[in-house]
LODREN-913232 format. One record per atom (N, C-alpha, C, O, CB): residue in three letters; z, x, y. Coordinates in steps of 0.1 Angstrom, whole numbers, plus 2048, in hexadecimal, padded with zeros to 3 digits. Each point is the difference from the previous one (the first is absolute). Glycine has a CB too. Layout:
% residues N
ALAZXY ...
//
This chain:
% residues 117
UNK7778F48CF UNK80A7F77FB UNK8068057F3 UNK7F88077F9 UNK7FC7E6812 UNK8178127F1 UNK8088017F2 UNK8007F97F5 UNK8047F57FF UNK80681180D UNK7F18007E9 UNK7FB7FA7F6 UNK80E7F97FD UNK80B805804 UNK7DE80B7F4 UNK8177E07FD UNK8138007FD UNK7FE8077F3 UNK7F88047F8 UNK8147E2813 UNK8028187F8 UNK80780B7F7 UNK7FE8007F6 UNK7F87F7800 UNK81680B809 UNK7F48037E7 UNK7FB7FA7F4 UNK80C8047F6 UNK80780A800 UNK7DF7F8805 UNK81A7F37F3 UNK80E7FE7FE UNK7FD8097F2 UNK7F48037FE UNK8157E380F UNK80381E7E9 UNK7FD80A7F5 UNK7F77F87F5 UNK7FA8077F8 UNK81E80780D UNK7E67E07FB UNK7F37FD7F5 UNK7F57FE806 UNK7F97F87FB UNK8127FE7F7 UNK7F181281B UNK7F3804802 UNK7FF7F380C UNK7F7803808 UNK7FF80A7DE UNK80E7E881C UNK7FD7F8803 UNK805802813 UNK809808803 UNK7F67EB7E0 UNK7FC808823 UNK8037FA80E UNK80D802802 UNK8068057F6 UNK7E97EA80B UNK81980F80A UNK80F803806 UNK8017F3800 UNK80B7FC7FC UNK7F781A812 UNK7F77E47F5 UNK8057ED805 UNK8037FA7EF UNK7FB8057F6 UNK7F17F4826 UNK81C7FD7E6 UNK7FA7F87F4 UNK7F97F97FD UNK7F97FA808 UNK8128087F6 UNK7F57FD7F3 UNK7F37FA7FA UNK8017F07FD UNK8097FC7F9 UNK7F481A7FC UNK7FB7E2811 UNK7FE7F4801 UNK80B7FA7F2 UNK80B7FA801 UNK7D980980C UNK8138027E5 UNK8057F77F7 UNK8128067FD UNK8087F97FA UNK7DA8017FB UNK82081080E UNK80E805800 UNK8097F1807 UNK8077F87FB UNK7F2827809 UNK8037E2807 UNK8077F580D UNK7FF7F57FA UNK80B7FA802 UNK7ED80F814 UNK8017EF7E2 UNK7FC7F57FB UNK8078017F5 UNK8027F57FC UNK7EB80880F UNK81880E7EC UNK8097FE7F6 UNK80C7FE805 UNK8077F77FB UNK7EE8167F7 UNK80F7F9818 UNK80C802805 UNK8087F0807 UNK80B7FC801 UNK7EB820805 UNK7FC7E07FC UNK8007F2808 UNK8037F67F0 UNK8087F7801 UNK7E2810819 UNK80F7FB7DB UNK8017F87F9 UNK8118027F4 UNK8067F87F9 UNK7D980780C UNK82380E800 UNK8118017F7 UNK80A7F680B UNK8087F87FB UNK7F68277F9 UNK8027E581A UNK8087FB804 UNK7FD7EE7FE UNK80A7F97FF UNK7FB82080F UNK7F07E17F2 UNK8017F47FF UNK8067FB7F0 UNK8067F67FC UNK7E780A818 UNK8108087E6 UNK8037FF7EF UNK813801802 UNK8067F77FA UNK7DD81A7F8 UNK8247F8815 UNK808800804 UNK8097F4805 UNK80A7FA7FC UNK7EA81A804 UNK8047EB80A UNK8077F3806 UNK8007F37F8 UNK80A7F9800 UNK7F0810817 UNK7F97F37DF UNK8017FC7FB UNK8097FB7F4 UNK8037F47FD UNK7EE814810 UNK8118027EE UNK80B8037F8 UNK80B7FE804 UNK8077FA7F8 UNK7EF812800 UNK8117F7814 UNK80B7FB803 UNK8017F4802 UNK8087F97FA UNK7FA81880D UNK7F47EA802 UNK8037F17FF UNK7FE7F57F7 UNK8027F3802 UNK7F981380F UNK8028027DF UNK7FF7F37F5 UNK80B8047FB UNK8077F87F9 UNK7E2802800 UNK81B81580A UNK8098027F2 UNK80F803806 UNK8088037F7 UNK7E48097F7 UNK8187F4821 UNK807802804 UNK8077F2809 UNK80A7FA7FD UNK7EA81E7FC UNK8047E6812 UNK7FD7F480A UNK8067F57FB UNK80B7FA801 UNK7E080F805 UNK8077F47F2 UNK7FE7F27FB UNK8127FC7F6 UNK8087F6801 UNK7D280E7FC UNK8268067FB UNK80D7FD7F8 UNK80C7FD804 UNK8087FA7F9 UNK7EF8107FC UNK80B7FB818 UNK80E802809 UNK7FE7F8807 UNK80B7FB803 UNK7FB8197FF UNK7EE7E4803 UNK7FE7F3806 UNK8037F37F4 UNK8087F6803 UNK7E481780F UNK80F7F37E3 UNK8057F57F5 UNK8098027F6 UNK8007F77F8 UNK7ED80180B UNK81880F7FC UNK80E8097F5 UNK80B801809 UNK80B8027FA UNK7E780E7F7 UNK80E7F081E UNK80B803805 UNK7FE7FD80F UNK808804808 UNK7FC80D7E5 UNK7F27E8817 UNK8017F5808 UNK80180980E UNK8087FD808 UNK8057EE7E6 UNK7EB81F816 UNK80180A808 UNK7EF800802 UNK7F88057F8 UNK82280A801 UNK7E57EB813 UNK7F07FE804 UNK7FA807805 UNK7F4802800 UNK80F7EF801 UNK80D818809 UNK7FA80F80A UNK7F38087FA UNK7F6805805 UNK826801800 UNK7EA7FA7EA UNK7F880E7FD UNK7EF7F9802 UNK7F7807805 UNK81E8087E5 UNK7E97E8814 UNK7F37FB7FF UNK7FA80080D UNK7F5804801 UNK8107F07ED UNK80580481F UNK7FC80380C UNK7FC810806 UNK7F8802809 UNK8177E77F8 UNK7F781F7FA UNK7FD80D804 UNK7F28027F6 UNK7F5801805 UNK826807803 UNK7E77FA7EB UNK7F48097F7 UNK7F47F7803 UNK7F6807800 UNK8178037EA UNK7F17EB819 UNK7F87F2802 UNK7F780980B UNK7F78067F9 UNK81C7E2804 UNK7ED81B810 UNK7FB804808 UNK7F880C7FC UNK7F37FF7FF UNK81F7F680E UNK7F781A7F0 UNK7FF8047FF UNK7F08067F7 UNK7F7807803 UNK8237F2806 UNK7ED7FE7EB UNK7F47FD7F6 UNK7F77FE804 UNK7F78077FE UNK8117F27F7 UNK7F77FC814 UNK7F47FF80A UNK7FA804805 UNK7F57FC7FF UNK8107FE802 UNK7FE812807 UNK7FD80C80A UNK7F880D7F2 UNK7F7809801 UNK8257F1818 UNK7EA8027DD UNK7FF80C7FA UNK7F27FE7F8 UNK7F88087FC UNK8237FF804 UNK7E57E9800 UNK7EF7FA7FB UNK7FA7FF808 UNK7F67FB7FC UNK80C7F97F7 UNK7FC80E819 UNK7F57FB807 UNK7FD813806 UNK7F5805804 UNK8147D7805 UNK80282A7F6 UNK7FC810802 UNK7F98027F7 UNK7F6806804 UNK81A804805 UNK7F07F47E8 UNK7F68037F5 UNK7F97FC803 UNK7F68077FF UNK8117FA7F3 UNK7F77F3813 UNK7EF7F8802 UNK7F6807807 UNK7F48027FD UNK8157EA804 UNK80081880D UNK7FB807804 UNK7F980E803 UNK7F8803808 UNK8137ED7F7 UNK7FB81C7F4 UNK80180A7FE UNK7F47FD7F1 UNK7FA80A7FD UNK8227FF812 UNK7E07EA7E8 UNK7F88007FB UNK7F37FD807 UNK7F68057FB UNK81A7F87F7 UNK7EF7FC81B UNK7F67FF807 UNK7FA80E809 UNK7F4802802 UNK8167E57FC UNK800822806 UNK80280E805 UNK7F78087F5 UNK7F5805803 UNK8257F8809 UNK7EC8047E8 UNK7F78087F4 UNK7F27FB7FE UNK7F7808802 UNK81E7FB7F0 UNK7E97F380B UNK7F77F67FD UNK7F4809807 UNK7F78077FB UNK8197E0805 UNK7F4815811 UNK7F2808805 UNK80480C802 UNK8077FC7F6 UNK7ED7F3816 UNK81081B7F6 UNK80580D7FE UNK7F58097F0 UNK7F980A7FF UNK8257E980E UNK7E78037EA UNK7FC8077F6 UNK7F57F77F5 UNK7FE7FF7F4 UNK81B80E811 UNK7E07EE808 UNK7F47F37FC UNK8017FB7EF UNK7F98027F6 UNK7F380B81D UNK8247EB7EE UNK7FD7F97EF UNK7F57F4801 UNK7F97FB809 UNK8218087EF UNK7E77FA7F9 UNK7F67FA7FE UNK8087EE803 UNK80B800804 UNK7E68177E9 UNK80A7E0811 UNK8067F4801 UNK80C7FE7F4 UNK80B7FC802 UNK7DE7FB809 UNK81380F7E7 UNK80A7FD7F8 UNK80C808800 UNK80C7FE7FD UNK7E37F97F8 UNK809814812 UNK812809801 UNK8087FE80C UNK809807802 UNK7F080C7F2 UNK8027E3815 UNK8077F980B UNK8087F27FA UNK80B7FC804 UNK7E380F80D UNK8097F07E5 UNK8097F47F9 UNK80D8047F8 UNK80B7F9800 UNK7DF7FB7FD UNK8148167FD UNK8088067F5 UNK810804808 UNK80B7FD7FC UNK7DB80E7F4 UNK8167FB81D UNK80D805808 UNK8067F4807 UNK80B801804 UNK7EB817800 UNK8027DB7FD UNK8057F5802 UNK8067F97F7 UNK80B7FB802 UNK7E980680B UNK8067FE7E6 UNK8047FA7FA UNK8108097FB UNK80A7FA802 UNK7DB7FA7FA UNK81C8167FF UNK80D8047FC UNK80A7FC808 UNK80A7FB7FC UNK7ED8167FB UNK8077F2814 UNK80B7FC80A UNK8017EC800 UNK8067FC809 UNK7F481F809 UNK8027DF7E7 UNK8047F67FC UNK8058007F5 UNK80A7F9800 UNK7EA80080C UNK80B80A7EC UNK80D8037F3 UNK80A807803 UNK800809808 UNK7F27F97EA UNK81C7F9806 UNK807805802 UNK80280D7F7 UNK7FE8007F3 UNK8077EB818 UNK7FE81E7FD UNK80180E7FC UNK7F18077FE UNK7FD80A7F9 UNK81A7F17FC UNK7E47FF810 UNK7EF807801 UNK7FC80B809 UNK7F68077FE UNK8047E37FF UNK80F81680F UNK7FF80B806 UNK80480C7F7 UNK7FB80B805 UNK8087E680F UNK8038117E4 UNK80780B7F8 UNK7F28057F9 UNK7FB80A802 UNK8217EA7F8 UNK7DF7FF7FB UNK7EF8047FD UNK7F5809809 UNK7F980A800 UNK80B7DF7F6 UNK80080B813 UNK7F380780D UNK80280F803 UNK7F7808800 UNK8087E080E UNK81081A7F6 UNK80580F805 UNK7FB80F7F7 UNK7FE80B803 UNK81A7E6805 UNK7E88057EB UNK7FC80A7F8 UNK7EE8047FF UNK7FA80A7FF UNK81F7EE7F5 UNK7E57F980B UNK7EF804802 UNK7FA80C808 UNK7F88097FC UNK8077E1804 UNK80681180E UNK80280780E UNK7FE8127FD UNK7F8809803 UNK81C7DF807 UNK7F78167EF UNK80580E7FC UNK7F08067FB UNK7F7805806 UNK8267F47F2 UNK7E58047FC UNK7F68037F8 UNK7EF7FE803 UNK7F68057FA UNK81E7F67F8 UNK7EB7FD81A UNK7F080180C UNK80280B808 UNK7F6807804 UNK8067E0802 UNK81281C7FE UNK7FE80B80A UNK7FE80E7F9 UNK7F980A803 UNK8157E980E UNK7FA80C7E6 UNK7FF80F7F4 UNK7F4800800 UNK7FC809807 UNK8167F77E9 UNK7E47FA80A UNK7F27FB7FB UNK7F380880E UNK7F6807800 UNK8197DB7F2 UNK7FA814818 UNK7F980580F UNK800810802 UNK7F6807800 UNK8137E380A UNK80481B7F8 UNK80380B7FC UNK7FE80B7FD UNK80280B804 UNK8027EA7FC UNK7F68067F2 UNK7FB80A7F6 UNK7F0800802 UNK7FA80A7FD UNK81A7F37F0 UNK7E57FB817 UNK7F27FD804 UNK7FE80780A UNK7F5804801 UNK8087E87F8 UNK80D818814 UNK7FD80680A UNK80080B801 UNK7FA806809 UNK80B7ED7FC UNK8058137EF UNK80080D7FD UNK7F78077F9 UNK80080C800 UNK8127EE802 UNK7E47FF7F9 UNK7F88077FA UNK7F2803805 UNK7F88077FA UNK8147F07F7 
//
């Protein structure tokens, strides 16, 4: 069989759990954003409900993929209970996903560099 491939930081060819789960947590931070700061205003400043009917959904889809992709990491990369609350909880604040993305960042660097050694 073929070993996979290894990408130039040493690591596996596939991606990395908590990569996917950042990726998962910008775009909801994203949608988020559109729909308070974009959406919501064009719906009561200018009486255009569309934008909400569309980002509304959307938003939706793009929280419950995070949820998901936190539950995916979770056992993947056996957190502990509080760092399963912590990726829940951000994503209930608004703009918390932006926090979390960065955490993310800085666990996988962390990971990373532990593996490398």
């Amino acid at each position: 069989m073929n070993a996979p491939a290894q990408s130039p930081n040493g690591g596996a060819g596939r991606h990395h759990p908590l990569r996917r789960l950042r990726t998962a947590a910008l775009i909801e931070g994203v949608t988020l954003f559109t729909l308070l700061c974009i959406a919501v205003p064009l719906k009561h400043l200018l009486s255009l409900p569309t934008a909400v009917s569309i980002i509304g959904p959307v938003h939706g889809l793009a929280f419950m993929f995070y949820l998901w992709m936190v539950i995916n990491t979770a056992v993947a990369e056996d957190w502990s209970r509080s760092e399963i609350a912590l990726a829940v909880a951000t994503a209930m604040l608004p703009f918390g996903a932006f926090v979390n993305a960065g955490f993310l960042r800085r666990k996988k660097a962390e990971m990373d560099q532990s593996c490398s050694t």
